[in-house]
C-alpha positions as CSV (number, residue, x, y, z in Angstrom):
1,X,6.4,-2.1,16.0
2,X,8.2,-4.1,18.6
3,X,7.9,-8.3,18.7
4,X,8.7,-9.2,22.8
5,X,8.0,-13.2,21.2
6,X,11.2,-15.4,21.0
7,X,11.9,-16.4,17.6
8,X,14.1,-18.7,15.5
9,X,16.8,-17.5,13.7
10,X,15.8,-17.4,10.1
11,X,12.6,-19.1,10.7
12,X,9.4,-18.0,9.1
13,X,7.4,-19.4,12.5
14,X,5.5,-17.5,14.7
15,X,5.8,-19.1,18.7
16,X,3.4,-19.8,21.2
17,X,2.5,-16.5,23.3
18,X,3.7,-14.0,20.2
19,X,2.8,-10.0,21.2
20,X,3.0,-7.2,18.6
21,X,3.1,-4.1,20.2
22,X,2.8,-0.4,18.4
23,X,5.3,1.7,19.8
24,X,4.5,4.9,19.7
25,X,1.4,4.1,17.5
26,X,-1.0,6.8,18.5
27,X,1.9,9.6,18.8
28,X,1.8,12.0,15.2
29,X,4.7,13.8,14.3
30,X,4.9,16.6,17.3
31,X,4.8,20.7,17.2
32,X,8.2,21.2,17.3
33,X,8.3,18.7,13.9
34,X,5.6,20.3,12.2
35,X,7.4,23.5,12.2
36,X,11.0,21.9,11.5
37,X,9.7,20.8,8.5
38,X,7.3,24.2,7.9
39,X,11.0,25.8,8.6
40,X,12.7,23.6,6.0
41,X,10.3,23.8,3.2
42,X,10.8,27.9,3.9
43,X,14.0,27.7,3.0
44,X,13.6,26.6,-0.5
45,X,12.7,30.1,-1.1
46,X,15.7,31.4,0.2
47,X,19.0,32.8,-1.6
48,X,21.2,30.2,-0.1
49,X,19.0,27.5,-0.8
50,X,19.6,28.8,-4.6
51,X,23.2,29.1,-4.4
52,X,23.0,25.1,-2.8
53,X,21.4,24.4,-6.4
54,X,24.0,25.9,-8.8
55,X,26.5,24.0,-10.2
56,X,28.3,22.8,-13.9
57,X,25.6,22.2,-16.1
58,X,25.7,18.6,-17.8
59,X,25.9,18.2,-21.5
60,X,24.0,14.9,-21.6
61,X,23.2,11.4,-19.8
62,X,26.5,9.2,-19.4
63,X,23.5,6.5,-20.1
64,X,19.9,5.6,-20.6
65,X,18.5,2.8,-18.6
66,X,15.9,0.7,-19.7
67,X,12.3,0.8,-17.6
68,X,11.5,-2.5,-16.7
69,X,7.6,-2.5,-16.0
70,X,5.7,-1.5,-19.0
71,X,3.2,1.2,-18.4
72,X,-0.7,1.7,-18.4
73,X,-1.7,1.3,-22.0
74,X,-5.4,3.1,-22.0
75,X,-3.5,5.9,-20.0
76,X,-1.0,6.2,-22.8
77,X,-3.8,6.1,-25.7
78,X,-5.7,9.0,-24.0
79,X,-2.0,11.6,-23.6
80,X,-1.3,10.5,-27.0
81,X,-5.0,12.0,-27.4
82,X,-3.9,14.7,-25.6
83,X,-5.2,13.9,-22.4
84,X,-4.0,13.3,-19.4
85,X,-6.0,10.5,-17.4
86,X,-5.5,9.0,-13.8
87,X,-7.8,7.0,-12.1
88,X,-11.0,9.0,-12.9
89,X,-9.9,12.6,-13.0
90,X,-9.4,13.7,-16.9
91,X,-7.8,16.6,-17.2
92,X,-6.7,18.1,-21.3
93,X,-3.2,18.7,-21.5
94,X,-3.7,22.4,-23.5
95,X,-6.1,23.7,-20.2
96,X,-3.7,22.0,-17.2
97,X,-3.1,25.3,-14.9
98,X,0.1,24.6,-13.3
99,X,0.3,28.0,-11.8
100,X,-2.9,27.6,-10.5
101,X,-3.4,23.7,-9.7
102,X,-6.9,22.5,-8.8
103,X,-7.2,18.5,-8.9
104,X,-6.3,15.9,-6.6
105,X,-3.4,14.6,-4.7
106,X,-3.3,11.7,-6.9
107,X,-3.4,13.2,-9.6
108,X,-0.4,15.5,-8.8
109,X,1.5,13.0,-7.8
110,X,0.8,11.4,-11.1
111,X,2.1,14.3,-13.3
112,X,4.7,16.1,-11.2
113,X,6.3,12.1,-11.0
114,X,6.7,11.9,-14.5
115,X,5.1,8.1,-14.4
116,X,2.9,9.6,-17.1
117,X,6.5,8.8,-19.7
118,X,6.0,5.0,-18.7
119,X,2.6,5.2,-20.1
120,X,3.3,7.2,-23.3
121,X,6.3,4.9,-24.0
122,X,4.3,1.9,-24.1
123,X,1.8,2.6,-26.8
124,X,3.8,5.1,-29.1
125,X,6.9,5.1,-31.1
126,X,10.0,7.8,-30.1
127,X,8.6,10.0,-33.1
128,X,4.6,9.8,-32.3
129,X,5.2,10.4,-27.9
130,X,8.2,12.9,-28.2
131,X,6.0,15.8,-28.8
132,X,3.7,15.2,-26.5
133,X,6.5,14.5,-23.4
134,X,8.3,17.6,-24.8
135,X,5.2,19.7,-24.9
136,X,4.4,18.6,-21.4
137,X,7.9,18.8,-20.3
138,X,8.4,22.3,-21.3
139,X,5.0,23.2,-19.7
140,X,6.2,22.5,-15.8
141,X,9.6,23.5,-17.0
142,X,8.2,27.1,-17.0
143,X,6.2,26.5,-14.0
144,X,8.9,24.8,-11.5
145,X,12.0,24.9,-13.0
146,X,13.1,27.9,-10.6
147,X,10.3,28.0,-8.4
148,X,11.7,25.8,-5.3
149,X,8.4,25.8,-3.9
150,X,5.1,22.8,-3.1
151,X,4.7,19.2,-3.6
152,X,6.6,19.4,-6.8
153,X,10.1,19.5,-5.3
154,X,9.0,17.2,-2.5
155,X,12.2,15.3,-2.3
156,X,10.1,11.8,-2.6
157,X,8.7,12.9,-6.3
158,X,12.1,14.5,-7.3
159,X,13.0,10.6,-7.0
160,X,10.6,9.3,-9.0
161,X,11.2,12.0,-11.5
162,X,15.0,11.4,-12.0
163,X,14.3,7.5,-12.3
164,X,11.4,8.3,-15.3
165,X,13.0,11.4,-17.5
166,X,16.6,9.1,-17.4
167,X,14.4,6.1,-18.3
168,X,12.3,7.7,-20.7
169,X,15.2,10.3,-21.4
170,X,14.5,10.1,-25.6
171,X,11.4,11.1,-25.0
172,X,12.0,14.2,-24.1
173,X,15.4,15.2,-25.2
174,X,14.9,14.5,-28.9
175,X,14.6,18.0,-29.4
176,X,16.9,19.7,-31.9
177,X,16.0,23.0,-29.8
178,X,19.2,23.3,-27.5
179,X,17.7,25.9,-25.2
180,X,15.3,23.5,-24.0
181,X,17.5,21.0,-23.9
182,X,20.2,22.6,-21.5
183,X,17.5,23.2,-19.6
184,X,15.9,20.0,-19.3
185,X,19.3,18.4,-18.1
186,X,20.4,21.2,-15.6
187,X,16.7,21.4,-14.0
188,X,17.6,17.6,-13.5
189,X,20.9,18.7,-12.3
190,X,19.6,21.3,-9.8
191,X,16.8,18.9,-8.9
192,X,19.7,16.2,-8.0
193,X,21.2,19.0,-5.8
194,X,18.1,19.8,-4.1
195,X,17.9,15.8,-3.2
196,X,21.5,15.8,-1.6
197,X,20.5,17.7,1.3
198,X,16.8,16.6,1.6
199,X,16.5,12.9,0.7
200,X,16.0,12.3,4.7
201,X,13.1,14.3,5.0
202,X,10.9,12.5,3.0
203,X,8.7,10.1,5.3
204,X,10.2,6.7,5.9
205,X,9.3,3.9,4.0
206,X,9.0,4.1,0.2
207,X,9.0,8.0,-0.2
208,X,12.3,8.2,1.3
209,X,13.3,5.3,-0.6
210,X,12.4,6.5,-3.5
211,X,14.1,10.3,-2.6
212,X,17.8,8.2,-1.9
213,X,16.9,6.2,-5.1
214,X,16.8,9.8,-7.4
215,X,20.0,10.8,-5.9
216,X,22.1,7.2,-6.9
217,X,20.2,7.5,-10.1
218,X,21.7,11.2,-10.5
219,X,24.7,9.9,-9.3
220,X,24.8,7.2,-12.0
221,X,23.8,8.9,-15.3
222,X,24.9,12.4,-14.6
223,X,28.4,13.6,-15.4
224,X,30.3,14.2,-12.5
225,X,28.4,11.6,-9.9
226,X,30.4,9.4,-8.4
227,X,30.3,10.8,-4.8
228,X,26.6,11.7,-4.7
229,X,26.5,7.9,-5.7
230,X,28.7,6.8,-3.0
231,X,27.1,9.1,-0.7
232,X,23.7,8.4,-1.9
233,X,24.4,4.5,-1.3
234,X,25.2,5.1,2.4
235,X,21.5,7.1,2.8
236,X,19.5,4.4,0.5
237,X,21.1,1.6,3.2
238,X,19.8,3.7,6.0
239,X,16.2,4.3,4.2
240,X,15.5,0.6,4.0
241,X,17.1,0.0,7.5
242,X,14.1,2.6,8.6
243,X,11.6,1.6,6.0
244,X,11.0,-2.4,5.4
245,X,11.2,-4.5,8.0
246,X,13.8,-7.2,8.4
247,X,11.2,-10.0,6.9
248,X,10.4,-7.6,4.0
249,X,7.5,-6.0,4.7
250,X,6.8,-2.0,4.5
251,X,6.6,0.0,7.9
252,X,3.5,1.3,6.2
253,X,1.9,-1.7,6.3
254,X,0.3,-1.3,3.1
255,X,0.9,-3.8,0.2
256,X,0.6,-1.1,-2.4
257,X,3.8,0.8,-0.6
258,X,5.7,-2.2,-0.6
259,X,4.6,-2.8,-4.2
260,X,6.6,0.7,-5.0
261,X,9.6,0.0,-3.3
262,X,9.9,-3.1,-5.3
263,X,9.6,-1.2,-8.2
264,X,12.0,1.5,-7.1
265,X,14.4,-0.7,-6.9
266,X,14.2,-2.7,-10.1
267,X,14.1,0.6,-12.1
268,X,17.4,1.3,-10.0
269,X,18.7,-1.6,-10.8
270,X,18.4,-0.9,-14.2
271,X,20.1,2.6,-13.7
272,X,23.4,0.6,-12.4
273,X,23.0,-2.1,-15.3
274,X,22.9,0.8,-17.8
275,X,26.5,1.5,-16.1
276,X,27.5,-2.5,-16.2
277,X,27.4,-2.4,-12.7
278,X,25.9,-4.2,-9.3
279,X,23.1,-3.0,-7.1
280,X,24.8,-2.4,-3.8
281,X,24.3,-4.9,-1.2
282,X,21.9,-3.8,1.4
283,X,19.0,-3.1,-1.9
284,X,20.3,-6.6,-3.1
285,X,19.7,-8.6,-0.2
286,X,16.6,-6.1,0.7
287,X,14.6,-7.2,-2.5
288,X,13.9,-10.9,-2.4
289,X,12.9,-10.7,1.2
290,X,10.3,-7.7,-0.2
291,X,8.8,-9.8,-3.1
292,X,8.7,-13.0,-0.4
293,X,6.7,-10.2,1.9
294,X,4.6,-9.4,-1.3
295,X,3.6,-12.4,-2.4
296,X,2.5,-13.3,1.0
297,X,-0.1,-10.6,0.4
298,X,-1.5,-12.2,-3.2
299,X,-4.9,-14.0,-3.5
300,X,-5.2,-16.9,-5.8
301,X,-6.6,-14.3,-8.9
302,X,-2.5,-12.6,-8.9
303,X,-3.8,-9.7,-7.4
304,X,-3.1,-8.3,-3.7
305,X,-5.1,-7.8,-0.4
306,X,-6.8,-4.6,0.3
307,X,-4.7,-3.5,4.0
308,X,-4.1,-0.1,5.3
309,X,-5.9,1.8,2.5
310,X,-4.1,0.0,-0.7
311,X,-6.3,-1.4,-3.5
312,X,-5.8,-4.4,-4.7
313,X,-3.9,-3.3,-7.9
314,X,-4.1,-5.1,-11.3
315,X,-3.1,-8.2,-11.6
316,X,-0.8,-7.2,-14.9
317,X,0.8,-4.7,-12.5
318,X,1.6,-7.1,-9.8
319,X,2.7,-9.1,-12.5
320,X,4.8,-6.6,-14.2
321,X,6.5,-5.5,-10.8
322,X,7.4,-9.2,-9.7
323,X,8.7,-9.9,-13.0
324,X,11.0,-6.9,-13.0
325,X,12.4,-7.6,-9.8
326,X,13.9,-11.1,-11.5
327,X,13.2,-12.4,-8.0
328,X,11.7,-16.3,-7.8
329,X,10.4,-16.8,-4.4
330,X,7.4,-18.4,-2.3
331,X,4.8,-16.2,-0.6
332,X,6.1,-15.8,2.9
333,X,3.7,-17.4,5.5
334,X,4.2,-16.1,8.7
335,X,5.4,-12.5,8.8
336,X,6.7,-11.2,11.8
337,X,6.7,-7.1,12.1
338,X,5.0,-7.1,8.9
339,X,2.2,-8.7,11.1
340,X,0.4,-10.9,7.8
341,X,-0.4,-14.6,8.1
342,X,-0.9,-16.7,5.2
343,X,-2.6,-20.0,5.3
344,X,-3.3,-21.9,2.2
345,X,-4.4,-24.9,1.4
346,X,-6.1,-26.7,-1.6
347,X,-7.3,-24.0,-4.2
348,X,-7.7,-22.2,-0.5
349,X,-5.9,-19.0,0.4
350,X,-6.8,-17.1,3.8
351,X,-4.9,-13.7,4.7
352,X,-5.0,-12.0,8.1
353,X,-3.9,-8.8,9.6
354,X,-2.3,-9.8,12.9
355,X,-0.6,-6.8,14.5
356,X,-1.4,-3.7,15.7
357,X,-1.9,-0.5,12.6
358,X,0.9,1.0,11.7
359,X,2.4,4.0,13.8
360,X,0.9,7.0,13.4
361,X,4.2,8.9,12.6
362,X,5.1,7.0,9.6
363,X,1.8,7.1,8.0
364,X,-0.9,8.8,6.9
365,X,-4.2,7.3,6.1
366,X,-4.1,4.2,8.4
367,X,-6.7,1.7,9.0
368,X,-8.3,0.1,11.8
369,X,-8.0,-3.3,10.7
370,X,-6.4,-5.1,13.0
371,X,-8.1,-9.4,13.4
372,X,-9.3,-9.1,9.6
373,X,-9.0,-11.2,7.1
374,X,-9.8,-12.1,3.3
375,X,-10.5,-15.5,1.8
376,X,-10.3,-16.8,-1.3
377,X,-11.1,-20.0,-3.8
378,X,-8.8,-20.4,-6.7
379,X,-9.2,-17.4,-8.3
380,X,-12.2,-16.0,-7.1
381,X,-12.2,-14.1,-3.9
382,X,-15.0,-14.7,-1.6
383,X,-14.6,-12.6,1.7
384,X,-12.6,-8.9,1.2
385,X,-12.6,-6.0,2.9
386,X,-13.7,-2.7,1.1
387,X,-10.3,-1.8,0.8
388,X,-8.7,1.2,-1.3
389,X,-9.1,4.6,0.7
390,X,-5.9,5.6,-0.6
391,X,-6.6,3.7,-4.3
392,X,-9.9,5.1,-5.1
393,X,-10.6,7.7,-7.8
394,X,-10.7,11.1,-7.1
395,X,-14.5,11.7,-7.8
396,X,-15.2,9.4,-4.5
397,X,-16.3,12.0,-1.5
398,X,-13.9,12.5,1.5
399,X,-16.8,11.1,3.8
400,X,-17.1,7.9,1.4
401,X,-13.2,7.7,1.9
402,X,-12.3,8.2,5.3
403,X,-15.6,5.0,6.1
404,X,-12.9,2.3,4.0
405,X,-10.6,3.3,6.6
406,X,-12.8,2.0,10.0
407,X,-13.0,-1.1,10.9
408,X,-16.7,-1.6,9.7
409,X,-14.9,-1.8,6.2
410,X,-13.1,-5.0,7.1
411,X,-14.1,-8.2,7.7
412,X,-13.8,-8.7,11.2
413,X,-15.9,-7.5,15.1
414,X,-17.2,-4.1,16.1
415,X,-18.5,-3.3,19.1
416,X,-21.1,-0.5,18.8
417,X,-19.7,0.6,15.1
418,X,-16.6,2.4,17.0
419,X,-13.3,1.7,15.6
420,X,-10.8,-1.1,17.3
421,X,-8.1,2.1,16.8
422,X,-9.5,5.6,16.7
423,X,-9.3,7.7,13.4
424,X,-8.5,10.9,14.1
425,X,-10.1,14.0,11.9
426,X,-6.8,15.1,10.5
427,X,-6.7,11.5,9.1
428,X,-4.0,10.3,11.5
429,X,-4.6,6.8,13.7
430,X,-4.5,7.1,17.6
431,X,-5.5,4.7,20.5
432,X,-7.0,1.9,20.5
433,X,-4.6,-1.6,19.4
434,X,-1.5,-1.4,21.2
435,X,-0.7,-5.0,21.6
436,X,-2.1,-8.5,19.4
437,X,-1.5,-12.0,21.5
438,X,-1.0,-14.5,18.7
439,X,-0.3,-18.1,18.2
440,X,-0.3,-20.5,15.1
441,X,-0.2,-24.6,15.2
442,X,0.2,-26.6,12.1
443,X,-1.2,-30.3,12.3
444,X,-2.2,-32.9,9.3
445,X,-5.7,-31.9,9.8
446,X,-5.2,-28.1,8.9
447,X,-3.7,-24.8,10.0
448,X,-5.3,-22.8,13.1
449,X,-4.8,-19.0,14.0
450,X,-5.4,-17.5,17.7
451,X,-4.9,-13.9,17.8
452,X,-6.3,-10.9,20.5
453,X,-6.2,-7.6,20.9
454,X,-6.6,-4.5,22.9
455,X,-8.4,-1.9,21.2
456,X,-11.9,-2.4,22.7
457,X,-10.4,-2.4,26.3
458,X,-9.9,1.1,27.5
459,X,-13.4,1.7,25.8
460,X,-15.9,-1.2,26.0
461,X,-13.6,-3.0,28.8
462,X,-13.5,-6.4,26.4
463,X,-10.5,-7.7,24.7
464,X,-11.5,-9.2,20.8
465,X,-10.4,-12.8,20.6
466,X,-10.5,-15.0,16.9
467,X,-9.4,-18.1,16.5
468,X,-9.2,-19.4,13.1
469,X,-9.3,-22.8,11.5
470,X,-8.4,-23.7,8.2
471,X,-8.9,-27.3,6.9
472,X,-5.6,-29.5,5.2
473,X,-7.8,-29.6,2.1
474,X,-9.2,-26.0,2.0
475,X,-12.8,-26.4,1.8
476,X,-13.7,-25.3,5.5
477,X,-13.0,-22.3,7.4
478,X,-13.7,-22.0,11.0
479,X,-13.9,-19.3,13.4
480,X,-14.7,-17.7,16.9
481,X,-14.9,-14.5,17.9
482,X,-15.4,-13.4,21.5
483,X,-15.7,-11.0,23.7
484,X,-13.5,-11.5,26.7
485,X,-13.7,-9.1,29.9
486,X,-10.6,-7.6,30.4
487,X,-9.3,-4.1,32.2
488,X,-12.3,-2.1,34.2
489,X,-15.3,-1.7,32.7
490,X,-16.8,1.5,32.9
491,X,-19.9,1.2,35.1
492,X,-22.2,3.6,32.7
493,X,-22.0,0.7,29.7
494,X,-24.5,-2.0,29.6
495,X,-24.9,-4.7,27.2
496,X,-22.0,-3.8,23.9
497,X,-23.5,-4.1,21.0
498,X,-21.5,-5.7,18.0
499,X,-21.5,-7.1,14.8
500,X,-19.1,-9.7,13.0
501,X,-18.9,-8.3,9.0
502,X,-18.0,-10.7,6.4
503,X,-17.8,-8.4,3.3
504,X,-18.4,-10.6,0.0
505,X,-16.5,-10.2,-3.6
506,X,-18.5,-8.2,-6.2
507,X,-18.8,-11.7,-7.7
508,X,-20.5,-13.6,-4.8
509,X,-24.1,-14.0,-5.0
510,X,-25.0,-14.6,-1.5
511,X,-29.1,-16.5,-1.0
512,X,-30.1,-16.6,3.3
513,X,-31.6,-20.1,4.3
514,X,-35.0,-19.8,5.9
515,X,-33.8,-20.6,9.4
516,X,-32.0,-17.1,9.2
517,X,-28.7,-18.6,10.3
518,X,-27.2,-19.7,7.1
519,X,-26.4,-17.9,3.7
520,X,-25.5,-19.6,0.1
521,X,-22.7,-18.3,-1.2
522,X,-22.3,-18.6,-5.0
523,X,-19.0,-18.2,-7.1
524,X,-19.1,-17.6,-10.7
525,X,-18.5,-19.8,-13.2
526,X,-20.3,-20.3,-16.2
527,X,-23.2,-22.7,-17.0
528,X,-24.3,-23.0,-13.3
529,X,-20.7,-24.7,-12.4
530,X,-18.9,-21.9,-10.2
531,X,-18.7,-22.9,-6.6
532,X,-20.6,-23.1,-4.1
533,X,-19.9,-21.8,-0.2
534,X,-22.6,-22.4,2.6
535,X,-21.7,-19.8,5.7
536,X,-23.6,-20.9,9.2
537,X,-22.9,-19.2,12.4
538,X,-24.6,-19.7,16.3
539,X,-24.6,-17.4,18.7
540,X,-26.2,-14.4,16.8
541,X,-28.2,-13.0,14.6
542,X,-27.6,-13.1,10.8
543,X,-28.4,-10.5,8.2
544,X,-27.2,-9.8,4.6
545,X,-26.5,-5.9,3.9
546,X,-25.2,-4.1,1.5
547,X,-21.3,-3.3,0.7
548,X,-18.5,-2.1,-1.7
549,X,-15.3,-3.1,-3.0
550,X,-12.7,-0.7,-4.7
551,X,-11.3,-2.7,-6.8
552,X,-7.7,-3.1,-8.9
553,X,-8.5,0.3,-10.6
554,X,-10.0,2.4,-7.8
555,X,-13.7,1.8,-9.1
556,X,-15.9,1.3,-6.6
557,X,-18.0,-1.6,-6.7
558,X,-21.6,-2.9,-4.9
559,X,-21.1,-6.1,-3.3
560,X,-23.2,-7.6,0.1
561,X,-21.8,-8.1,3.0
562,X,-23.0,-11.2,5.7
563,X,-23.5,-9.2,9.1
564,X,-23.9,-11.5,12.2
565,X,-25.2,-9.3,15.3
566,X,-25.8,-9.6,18.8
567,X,-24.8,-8.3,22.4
568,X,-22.4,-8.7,24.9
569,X,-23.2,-8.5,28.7
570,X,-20.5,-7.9,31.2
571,X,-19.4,-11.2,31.3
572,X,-18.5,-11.4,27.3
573,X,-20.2,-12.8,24.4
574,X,-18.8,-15.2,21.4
575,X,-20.1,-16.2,18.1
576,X,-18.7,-19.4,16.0
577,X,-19.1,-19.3,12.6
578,X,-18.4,-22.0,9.7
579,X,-17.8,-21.7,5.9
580,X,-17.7,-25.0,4.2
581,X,-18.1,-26.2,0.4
582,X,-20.4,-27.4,-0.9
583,X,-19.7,-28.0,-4.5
């Protein structure tokens, strides 16, 4: 993404006349890429590639860093049960086919990332979770040890893995069977090896972060490391050059990927603290600008905003991950490439997405979301979007998934249900936003947002136009959205018809008013006292329709949704729309 606005040197402003533009945004990886990497991953099977992986075969850790984010404790319970559970798919540990694998993408990255060890460690002692990690261990050792094959040596959950089995490294190398332990630390070894010559071919952002992370972290507790560290310092400066923007925000544009690079980095950290040394510089001065980008993200409740697929995670997680970062910063307000304003005021918190979707070639699962936003009150959230297409649980059907993705599923205008950014049925974004006109004033009677974009113009031959308004005290959100003829409208189209969507909280009970232009909007609580929001719009038609909300655990939940409708002739069409307390 490219900003053509002028901007102030270290300022968090956004000038009159910003323009986001997606570079590239509806261009995939090409042919000649596909097969590069088919070509690549080919040559895992090959004799060379095998020779790449020998080498001296290391005794023990030179240390054991500490984890710094406690785990899931109901996911521990249920391994310690002898189960392994991730967001809805149960699978028992004695009947998991690794040969043969048949669950989810999640759920793979789950156990071939080792993360399960986090959860173990945090609800049993060394003696009660080493059999159970060893058990497991020695299960995929026989499986993948020396088969260099599938998603688990893909370079980005080799990273992962390195930073959980030296974290967790008691767990399962307590064994007083030294068989299983040479292998153990020489299958971490050969896994290191495999990472020095494929940590770039993970996808930018946080996987390739995460792949340069496992080779320091190699580097670090591994006898014999110092120049994969060096060397693996130099490709982890140029994976967060290429993967967080300069004001901290993932080039996914999801909340839940930056969340993981945070964490990446505090459990690397630890590696070099474990060693009594620094993190280098660049992942230093990388990681308060990332938790500034994060909490920029974060409603009132301590939990984030559904954006480009992500969930809104736990709010102990959130927590855990800030804390571990040891970074005390404010929410940043007005992001630039990241592309999310914050206004907040009183108990008040409003969050928009305004900038195109994130490119195409740098990630999968996209969402046409660009305009949205979420509101909340304190700590109850009153307008969402449904969120979570990459955060739900694996029982959810594709169809079910790929609707949170369209821009239907976010609170913002649709012309004629059709996407602002097409969607692709390999799952990839393509045209539609290419550029978002944006502007922000701040004045003593509130904070205002104008943003526009592009993605109805080739189609419907109208660019989409909201201005925002949030009051100095927070109790009044205004808005316009319109319709504005722009580019040349195909002569075949009549009157567009569109809808504004304000997707509610699963905690909002919403109540129409009889002149069909209002809705009460009721928070909870307790004993009648939660407040009370009244929503009015003119210029259309109002209607309240069902919704859902996937929410910090991938659950779906039924919710409502306010749905204002009407049509827009040749010459445009807007629709203003107020949401005021009341109590």
């Amino acid at each position: 993404m490219r900003d053509e606005g002028a901007l102030v040197p270290g300022a968090d402003g956004i000038e009159e006349g910003k323009r986001l533009v997606r570079v590239g945004g509806d261009l995939g990886l090409s042919l000649a890429e596909r097969l590069s990497e088919r070509l690549y991953r080919l040559t895992w099977r090959t004799p060379l590639h095998a020779m790449r992986l020998k080498g001296r075969y290391p005794l023990k850790l030179i240390a054991v860093p500490d984890d710094p984010i406690p785990g899931d404790a109901k996911r521990g319970r249920a391994l310690i049960a002898g189960t392994l559970d991730f967001r809805g798919e149960a699978r028992p540990v004695h009947a998991l086919d690794l040969k043969n694998p048949d669950w989810s993408p999640s759920f793979s990255r789950y156990l071939h990332s080792f993360a399960w060890l986090r959860d173990l460690s945090t609800v049993a002692t060394r003696g009660q979770a080493a059999p159970r990690a060893e058990a497991l261990m020695a299960r995929w050792l026989a499986v993948h040890a020396e088969r260099v094959n599938g998603v688990a040596w893909a370079p980005d959950l080799w990273g992962w893995r390195l930073l959980f089995c030296t974290a967790h490294a008691p767990l399962i190398l307590s064994s007083t069977d030294l068989i299983y332990r040479s292998r153990v630390l020489n299958t971490l070894a050969r896994g290191a090896r495999h990472l020095d010559r494929g940590a770039d071919r993970a996808a930018p952002g946080a996987p390739r972060i995460a792949a340069w992370c496992g080779v320091i972290a190699a580097g670090l507790l591994i006898p014999g490391g110092d120049p994969r560290r060096s060397f693996g310092e130099a490709g982890l400066a140029r994976a967060l050059a290429g993967g967080v923007f300069e004001d901290g925000g993932s080039v996914s544009r999801s909340p839940a990927m930056l969340l993981d690079t945070i964490t990446l980095l505090a459990m690397l950290r630890e590696c070099y603290a474990a060693r009594r040394m620094a993190l280098p510089d660049a992942a230093a001065a990388a990681l308060p600008r990332m938790v500034s980008a994060l909490l920029g993200v974060m409603h009132g409740d301590g939990a984030l905003a559904s954006w480009q697929g992500a969930g809104p995670s736990t709010v102990d997680e959130v927590a855990a991950v800030i804390a571990a970062s040891g970074v005390r910063t404010r929410p940043l307000r007005q992001s630039r490439e990241w592309g999310y304003q914050r206004l907040a005021a009183g108990s008040a918190v409003l969050i928009v997405d305004a900038a195109p979707p994130p490119i195409a070639r740098l990630v999968e699962g996209g969402c046409a979301s660009t305009l949205a936003f979420e509101f909340s009150d304190g700590d109850q959230r009153l307008i969402v979007g449904c969120g979570g297409a990459r955060a739900a649980m694996a029982n959810m059907p594709m169809a079910l998934l790929d609707g949170l993705r369209t821009t239907a599923a976010h609170s913002t205008l649709v012309i004629s249900d059709s996407n602002s950014t097409a969607i692709h049925a390999d799952g990839m974004l393509g045209r539609g936003v290419s550029a978002v006109e944006l502007s922000r004033q701040e004045s003593e009677a509130g904070s205002r947002i104008e943003g526009s974009h592009d993605g109805y113009v080739r189609r419907w031959g109208f660019l989409h136009r909201r201005q925002l308004m949030l009051s100095n005290d927070g109790r009044e959100l205004r808005g316009e959205d319109a319709l504005l003829p722009a580019g040349r409208r195909p002569r075949w189209r009549g009157a567009a018809p569109f809808a504004v969507r304000f997707h509610l909280a699963p905690s909002v009970e919403a109540s129409p008013t009889a002149d069909g232009q209002a809705a009460l909007l009721r928070l909870p609580g307790g004993e009648g006292k939660g407040a009370l929001w009244q929503f009015r719009c003119r210029g259309g038609a109002l209607s309240i329709e069902e919704s859902l909300w996937i929410d910090g655990e991938g659950r779906p939940r039924a919710t409502a949704q306010l749905v204002v409708t009407g049509e827009a002739p040749a010459g445009g069409a807007s629709i203003s729309w107020a949401l005021k307390r009341a109590l």
